[in-house]
C-alpha positions as YAML, in Angstrom:
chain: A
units: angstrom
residues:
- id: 1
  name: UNK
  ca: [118.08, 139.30, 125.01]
- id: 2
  name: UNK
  ca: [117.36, 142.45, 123.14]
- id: 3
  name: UNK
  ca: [114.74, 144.40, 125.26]
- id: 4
  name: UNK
  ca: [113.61, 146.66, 122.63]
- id: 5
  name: UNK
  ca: [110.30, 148.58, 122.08]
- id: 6
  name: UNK
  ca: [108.61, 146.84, 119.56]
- id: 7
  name: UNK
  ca: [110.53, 142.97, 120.07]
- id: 8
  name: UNK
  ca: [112.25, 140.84, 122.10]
- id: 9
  name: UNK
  ca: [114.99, 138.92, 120.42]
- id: 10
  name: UNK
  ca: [117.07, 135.92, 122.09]
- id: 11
  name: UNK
  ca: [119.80, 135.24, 121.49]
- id: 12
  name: UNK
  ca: [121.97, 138.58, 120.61]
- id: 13
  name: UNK
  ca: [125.04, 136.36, 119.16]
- id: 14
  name: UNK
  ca: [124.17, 133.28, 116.62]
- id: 15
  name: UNK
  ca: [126.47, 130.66, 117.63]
- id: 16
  name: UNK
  ca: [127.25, 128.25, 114.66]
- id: 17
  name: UNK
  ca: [128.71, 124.60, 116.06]
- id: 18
  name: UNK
  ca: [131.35, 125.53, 112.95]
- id: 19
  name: UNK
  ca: [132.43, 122.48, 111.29]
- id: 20
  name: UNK
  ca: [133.74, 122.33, 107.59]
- id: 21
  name: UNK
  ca: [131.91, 120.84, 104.59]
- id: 22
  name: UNK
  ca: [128.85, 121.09, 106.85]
- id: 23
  name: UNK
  ca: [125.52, 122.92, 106.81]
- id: 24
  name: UNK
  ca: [124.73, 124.32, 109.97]
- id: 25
  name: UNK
  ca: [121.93, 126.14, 111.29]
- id: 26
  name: UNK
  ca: [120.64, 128.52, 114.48]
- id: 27
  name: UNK
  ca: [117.90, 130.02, 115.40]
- id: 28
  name: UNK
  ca: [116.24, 133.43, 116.64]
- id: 29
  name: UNK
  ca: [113.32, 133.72, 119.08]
- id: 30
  name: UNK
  ca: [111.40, 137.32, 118.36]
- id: 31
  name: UNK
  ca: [108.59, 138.44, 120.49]
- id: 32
  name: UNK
  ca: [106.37, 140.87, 120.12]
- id: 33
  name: UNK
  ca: [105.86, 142.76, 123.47]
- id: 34
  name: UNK
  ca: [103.53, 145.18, 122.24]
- id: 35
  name: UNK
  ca: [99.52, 145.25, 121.29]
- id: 36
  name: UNK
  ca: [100.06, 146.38, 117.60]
- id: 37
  name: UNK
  ca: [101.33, 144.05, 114.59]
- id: 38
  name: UNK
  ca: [104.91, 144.60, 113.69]
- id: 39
  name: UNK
  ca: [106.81, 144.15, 110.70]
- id: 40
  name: UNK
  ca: [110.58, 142.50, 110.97]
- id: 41
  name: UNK
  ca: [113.13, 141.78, 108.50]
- id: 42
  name: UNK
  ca: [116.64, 140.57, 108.40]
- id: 43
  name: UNK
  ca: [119.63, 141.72, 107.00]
- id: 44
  name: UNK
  ca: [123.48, 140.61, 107.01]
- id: 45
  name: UNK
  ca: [127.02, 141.33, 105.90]
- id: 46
  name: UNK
  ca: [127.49, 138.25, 104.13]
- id: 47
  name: UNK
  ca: [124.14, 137.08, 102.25]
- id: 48
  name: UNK
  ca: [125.76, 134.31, 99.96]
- id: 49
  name: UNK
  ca: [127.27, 132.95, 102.99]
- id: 50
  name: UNK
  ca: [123.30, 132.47, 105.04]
- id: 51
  name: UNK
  ca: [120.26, 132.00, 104.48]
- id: 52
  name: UNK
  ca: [117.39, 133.40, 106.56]
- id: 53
  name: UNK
  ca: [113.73, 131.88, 106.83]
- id: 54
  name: UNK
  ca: [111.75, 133.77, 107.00]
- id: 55
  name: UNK
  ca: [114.19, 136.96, 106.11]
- id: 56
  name: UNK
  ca: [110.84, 139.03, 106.46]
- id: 57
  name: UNK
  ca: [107.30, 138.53, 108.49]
- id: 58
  name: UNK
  ca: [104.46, 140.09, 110.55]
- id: 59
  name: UNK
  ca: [104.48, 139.11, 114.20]
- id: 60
  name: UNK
  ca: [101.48, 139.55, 115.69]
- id: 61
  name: UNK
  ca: [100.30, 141.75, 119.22]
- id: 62
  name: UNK
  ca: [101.95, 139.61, 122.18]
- id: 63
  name: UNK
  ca: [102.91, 136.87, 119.56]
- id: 64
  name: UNK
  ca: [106.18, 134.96, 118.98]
- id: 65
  name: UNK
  ca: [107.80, 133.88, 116.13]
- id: 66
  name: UNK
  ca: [111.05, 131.75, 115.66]
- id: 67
  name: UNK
  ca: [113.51, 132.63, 113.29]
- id: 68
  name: UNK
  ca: [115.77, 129.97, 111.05]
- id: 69
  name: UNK
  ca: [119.24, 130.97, 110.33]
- id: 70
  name: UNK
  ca: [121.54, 128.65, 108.09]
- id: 71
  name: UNK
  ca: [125.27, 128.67, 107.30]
- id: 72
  name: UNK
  ca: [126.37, 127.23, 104.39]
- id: 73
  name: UNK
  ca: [128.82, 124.57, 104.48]
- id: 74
  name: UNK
  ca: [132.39, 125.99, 104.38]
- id: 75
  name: UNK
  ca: [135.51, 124.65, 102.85]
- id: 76
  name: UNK
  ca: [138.09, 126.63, 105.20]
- id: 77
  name: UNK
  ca: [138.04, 127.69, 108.81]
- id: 78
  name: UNK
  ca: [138.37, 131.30, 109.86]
- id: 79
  name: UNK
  ca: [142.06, 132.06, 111.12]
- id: 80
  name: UNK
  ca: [141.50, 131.86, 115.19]
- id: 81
  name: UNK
  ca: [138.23, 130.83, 114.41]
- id: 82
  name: UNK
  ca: [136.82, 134.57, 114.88]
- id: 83
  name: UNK
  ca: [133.98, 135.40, 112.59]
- id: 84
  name: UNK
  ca: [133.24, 139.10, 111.34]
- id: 85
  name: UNK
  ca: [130.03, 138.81, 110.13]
- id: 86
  name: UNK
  ca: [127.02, 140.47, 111.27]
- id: 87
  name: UNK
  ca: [123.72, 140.47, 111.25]
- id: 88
  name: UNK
  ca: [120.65, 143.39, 111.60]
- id: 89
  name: UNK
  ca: [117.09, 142.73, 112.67]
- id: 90
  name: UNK
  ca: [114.80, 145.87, 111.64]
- id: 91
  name: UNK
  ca: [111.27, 146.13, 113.20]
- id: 92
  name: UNK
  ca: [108.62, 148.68, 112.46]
- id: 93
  name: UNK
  ca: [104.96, 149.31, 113.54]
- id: 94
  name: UNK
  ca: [102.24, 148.21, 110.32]
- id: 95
  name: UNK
  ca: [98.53, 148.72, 110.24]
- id: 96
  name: UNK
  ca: [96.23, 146.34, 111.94]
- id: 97
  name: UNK
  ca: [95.56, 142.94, 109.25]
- id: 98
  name: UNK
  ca: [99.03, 143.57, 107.46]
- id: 99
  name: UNK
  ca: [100.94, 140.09, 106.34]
- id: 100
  name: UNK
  ca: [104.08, 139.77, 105.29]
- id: 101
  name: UNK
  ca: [102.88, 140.27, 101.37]
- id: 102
  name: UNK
  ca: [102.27, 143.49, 102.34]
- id: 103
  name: UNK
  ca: [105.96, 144.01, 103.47]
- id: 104
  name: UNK
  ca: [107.63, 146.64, 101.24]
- id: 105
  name: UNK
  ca: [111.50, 147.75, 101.33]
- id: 106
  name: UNK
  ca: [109.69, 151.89, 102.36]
- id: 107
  name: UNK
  ca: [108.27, 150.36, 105.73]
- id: 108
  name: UNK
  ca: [112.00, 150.36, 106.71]
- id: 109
  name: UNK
  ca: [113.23, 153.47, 105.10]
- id: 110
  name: UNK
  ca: [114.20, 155.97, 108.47]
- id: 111
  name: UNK
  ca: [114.52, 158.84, 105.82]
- id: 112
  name: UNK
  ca: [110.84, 158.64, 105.21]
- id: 113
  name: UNK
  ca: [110.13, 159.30, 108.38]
- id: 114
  name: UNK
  ca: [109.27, 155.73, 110.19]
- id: 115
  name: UNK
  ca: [110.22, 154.36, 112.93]
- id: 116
  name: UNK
  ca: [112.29, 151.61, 112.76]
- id: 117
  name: UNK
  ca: [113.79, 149.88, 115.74]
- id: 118
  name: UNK
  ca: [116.96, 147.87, 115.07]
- id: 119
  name: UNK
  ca: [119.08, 145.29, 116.16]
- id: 120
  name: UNK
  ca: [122.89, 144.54, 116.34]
- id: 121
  name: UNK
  ca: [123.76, 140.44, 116.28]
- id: 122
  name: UNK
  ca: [126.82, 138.91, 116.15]
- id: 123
  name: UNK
  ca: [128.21, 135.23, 114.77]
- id: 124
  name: UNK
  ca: [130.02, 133.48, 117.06]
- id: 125
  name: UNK
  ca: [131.80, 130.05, 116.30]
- id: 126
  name: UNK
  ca: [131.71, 127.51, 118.80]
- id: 127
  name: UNK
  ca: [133.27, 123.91, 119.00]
- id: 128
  name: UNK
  ca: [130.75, 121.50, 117.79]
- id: 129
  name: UNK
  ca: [129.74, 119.24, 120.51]
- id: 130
  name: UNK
  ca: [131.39, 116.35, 120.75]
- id: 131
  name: UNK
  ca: [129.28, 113.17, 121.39]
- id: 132
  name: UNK
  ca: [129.37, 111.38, 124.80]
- id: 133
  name: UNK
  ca: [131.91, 108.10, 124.35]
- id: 134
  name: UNK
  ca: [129.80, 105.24, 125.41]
- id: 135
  name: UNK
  ca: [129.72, 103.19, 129.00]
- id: 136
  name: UNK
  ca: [130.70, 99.75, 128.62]
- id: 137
  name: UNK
  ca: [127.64, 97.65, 130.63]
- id: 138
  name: UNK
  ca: [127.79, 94.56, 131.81]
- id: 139
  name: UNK
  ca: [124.63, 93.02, 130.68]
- id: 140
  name: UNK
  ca: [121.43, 92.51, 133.08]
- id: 141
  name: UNK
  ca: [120.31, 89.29, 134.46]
- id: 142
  name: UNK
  ca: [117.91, 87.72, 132.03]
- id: 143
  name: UNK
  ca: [118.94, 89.67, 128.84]
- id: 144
  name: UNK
  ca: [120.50, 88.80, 125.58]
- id: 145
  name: UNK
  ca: [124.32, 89.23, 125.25]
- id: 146
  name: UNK
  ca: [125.79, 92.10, 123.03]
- id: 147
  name: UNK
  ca: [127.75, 91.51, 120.68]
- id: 148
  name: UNK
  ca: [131.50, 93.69, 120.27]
- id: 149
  name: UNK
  ca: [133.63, 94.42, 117.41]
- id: 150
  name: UNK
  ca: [137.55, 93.49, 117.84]
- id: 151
  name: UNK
  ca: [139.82, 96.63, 117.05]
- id: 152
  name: UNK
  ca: [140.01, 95.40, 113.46]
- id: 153
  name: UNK
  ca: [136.72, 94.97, 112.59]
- id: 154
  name: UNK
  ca: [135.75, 91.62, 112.86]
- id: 155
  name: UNK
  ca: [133.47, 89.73, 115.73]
- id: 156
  name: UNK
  ca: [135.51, 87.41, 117.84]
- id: 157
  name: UNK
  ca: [134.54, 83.85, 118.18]
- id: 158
  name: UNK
  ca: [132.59, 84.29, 121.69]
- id: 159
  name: UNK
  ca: [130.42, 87.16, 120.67]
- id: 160
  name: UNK
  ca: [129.19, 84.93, 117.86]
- id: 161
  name: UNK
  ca: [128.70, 81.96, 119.99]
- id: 162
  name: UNK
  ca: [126.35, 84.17, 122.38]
- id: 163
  name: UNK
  ca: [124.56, 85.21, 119.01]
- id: 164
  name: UNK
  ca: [124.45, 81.45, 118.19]
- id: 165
  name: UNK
  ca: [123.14, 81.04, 121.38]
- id: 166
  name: UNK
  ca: [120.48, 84.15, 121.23]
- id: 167
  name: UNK
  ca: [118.93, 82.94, 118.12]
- id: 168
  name: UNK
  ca: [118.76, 79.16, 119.88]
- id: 169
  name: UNK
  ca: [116.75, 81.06, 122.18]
- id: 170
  name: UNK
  ca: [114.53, 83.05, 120.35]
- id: 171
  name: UNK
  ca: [114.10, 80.24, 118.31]
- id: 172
  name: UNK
  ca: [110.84, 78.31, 119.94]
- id: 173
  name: UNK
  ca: [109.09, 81.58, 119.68]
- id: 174
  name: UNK
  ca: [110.00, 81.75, 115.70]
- id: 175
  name: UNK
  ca: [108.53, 78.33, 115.70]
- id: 176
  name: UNK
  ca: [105.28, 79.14, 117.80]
- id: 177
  name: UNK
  ca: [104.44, 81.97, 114.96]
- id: 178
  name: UNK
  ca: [104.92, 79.59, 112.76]
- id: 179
  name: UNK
  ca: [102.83, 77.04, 114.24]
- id: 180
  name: UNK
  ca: [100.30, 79.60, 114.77]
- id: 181
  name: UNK
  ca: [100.22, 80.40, 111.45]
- id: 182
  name: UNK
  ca: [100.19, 76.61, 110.04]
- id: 183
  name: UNK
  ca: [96.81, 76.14, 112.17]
- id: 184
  name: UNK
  ca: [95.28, 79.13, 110.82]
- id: 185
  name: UNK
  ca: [95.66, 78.09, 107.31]
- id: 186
  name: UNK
  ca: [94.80, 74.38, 107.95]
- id: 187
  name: UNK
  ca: [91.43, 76.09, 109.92]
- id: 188
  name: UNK
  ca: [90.57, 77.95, 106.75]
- id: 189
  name: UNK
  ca: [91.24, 75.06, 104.31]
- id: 190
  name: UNK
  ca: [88.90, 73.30, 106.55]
- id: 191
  name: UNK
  ca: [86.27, 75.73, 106.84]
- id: 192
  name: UNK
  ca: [86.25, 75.50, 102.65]
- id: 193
  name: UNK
  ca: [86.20, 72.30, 102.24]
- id: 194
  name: UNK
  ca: [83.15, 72.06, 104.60]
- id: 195
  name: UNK
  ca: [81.79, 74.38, 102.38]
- id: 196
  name: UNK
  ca: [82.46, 72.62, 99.28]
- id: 197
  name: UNK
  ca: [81.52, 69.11, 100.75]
- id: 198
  name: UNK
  ca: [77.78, 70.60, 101.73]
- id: 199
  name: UNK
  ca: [77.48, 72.24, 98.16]
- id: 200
  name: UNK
  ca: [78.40, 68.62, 97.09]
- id: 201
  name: UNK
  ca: [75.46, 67.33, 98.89]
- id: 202
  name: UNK
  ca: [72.97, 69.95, 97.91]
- id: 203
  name: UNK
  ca: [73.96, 69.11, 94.35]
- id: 204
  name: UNK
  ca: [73.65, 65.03, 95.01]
- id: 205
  name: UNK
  ca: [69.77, 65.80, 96.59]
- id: 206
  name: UNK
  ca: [69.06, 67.66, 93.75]
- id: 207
  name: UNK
  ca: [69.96, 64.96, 91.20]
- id: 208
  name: UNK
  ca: [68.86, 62.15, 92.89]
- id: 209
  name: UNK
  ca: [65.42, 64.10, 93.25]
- id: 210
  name: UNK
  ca: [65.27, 64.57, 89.46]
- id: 211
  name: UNK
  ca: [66.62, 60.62, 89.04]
- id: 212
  name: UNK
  ca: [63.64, 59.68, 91.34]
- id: 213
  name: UNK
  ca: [61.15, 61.74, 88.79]
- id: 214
  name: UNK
  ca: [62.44, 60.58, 85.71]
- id: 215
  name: UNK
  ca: [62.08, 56.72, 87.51]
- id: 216
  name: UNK
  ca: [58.29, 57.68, 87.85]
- id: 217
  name: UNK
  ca: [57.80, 58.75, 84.88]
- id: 218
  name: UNK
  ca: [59.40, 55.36, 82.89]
- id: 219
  name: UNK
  ca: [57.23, 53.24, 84.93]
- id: 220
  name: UNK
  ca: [54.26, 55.07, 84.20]
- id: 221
  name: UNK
  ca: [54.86, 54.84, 80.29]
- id: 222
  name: UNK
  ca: [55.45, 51.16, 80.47]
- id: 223
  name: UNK
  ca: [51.73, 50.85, 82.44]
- id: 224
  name: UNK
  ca: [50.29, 52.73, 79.50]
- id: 225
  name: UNK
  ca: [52.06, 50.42, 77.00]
- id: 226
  name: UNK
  ca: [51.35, 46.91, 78.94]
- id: 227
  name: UNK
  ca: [47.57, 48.25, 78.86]
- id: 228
  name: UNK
  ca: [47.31, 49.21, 75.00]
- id: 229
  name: UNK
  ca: [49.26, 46.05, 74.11]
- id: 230
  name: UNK
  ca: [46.66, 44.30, 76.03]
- id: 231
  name: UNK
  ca: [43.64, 45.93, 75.02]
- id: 232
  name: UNK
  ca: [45.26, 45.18, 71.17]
- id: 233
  name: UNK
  ca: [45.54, 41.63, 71.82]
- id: 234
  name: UNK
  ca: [42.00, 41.24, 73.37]
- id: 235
  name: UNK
  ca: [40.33, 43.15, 69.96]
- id: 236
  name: UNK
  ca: [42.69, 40.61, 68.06]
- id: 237
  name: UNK
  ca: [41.21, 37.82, 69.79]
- id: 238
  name: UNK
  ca: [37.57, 38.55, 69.94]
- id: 239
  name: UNK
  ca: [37.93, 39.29, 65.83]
- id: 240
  name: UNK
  ca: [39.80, 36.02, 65.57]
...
């Protein structure tokens, strides 16, 4: 850690897990130890070969911020691996409010009298790490056998009878969803066609209501025309 005046930066060396044709990327922790904000940027030896985010920022009083530096993916290792390039972290005091718009090249100009703390890293490469080769387990009491791949590639013929067997198992419960789902829909086609049968009925009142009117009113025209036919044929018979 650098324990400087204005920050506190971890690590001092960026160590890059190097590995060709891959992008790989470190990071800086910077704190601000004091009660006043503070201006950083970032410079190095080799810009086309990193990229820094952010290369410039504020950090506030008693304030941390994290620092993102990438390596672009390289198409030949370093002879012994060493790496020469360098890196320089420049901090300066800035007025209360400033933000990192209001960062200009002058802030860190020594000549023009400022005070500008710096700080020295170096790249380091490092192996990258190699992943842990895994534990063959026997399989617990009550679960599911695993399935292996023969050296060539292929799945022998017991790992795909204890698949067989897995999906035998796991088939009731495929069924039960089913079955669940077969009940639901027969309860909702039910539920409609109850529906439907009681509009059916409403329907058949209402039209055997108007049948019943209509009736009544037939029946009272043929009273009205069985009395005028009479009342003709008693006038025709008095005259006669």
């Amino acid at each position: 850690m650098s324990a400087g005046e204005l920050l506190n930066i971890e690590p001092l060396e960026l160590k890059f897990p190097f590995e060709l044709k891959t992008q790989i990327s470190c990071s800086l922790h910077v704190s601000n130890k004091t009660d006043s904000y503070v201006a950083f940027k970032v410079k190095t030896t080799n810009p086309k070969k990193y990229c820094v985010r952010p290369n410039t920022g504020v950090v506030l009083p008693q304030s941390k911020c994290d620092i993102i530096v990438t390596m672009q993916a390289q198409k030949e290792a370093p002879p012994d691996m060493q790496c020469k390039d360098k890196f320089l972290l420049q901090s300066v005091k800035v007025p209360e409010g400033s933000t990192p718009k209001d960062i200009t090249a002058e802030m860190f100009n020594k000549e023009a009298g400022n005070v500008v703390e710096e700080s020295k890293l170096r790249v380091v490469y490092v192996p990258p790490t190699q992943p842990i080769s895994p534990v063959k387990e026997e399989p617990e009491e009550g679960s599911s056998p695993r399935a292996s791949v023969s050296e060539n590639g292929s799945v022998t013929a017991s790992e795909l009878s204890s698949a067989a067997k897995t999906t035998e198992r796991l088939a009731p419960e495929d069924k039960s969803f089913e079955a669940k789902a077969l009940i639901s829909r027969l309860t909702e086609e039910k539920n409609n066609a109850i529906l439907q049968s009681n509009r059916l009925r409403q329907e058949l009142e209402l039209l055997r209501r108007e049948s019943s009117r209509n009736r009544g009113g037939l029946s009272l025209m043929k009273v009205i025309l069985v009395g005028l036919v009479g009342i003709v044929l008693g006038y025709i018979l008095k005259k006669s």
